[in-house]
C-alpha positions as CSV (number, residue, x, y, z in Angstrom):
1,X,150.8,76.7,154.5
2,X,151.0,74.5,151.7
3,X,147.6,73.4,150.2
4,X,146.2,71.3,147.3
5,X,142.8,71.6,145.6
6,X,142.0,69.6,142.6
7,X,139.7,70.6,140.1
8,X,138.7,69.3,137.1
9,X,141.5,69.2,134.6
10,X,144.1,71.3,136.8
11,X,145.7,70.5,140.9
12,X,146.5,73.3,142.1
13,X,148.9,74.1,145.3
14,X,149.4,76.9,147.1
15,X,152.8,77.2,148.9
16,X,152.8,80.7,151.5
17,X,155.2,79.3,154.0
18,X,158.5,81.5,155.5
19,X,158.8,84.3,152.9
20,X,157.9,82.6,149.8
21,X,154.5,82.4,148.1
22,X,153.3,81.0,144.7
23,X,150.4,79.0,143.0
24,X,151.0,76.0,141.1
25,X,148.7,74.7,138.8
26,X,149.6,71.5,137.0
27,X,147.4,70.2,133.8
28,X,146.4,66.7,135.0
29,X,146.7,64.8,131.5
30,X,149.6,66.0,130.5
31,X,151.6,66.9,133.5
32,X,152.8,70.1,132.2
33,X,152.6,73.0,135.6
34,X,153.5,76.3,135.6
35,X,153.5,78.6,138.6
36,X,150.3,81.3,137.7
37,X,150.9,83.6,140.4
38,X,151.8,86.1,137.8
39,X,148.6,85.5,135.6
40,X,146.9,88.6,134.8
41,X,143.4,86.9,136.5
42,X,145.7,85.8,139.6
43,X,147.4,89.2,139.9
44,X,143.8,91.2,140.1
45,X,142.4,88.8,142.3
46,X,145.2,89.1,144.9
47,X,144.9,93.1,144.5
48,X,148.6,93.5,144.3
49,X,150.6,96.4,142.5
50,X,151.1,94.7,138.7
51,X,154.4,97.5,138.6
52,X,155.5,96.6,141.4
53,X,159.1,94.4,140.7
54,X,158.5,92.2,143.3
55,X,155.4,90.3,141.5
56,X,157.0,90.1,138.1
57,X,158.5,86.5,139.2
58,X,156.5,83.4,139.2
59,X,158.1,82.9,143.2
60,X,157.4,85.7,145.3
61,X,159.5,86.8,148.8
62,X,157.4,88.5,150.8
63,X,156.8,89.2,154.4
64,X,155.3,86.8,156.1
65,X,152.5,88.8,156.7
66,X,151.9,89.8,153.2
67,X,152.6,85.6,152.5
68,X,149.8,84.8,155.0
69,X,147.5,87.3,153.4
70,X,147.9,86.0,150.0
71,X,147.8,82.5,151.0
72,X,144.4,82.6,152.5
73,X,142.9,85.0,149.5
74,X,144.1,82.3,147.1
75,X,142.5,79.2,149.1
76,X,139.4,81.4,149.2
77,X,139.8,82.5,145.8
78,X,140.3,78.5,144.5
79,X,137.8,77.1,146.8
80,X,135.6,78.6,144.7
81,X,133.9,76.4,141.7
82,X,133.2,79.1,139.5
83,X,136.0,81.0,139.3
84,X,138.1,77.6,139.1
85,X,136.1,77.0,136.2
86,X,137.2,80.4,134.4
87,X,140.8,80.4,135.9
88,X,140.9,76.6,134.0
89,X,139.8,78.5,130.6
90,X,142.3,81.0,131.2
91,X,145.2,78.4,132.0
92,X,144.3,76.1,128.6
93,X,144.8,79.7,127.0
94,X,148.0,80.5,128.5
95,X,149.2,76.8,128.0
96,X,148.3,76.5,124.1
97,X,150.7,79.8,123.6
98,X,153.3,77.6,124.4
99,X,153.7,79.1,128.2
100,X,153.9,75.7,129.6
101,X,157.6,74.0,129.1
102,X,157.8,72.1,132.8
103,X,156.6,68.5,133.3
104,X,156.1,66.8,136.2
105,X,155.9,63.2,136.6
């Protein structure tokens, strides 16, 4: 599964396809993206074990099960208008510290 839902100053895709899962959220204006999957506020949402070694990466292999699990929570999760709109607060946050290097044309 590979989905894109645009929102007001981030796109975001989800990628949960074969063994691999991540959420990328790209900063419309400036182009800069960074995979959030490893966001504290993503990480709590998708319930997963924050000790856990195989969520420290911004790329996940999983099992497909656990990929297909995590895809549809995060399409639920960013369907939703309100939690978009704190995740975007969140995101400016995290990019004004400087997390942000990648651009994408």
């Amino acid at each position: 599964m590979k989905r894109i839902i645009k929102s007001k100053k981030y796109n975001f895709k989800i990628v949960a396809a074969n063994n691999y899962f991540y959420i990328k959220a790209k900063h419309k204006s400036i182009r800069r993206f960074s995979c959030i999957n490893n966001l504290n506020t993503i990480l709590l949402e998708l319930g997963v074990d924050v000790n856990d070694n195989k969520y420290q990466d911004s790329r996940w292999i999983l099992s497909k099960n656990e990929v297909r699990k995590l895809g549809r929570i995060s399409y639920e999760l960013l369907s939703d208008t309100s939690f978009r709109e704190y995740l975007e607060k969140k995101l400016d946050e995290d990019r004004k510290c400087g997390e942000w290097e990648n651009i994408e044309e």
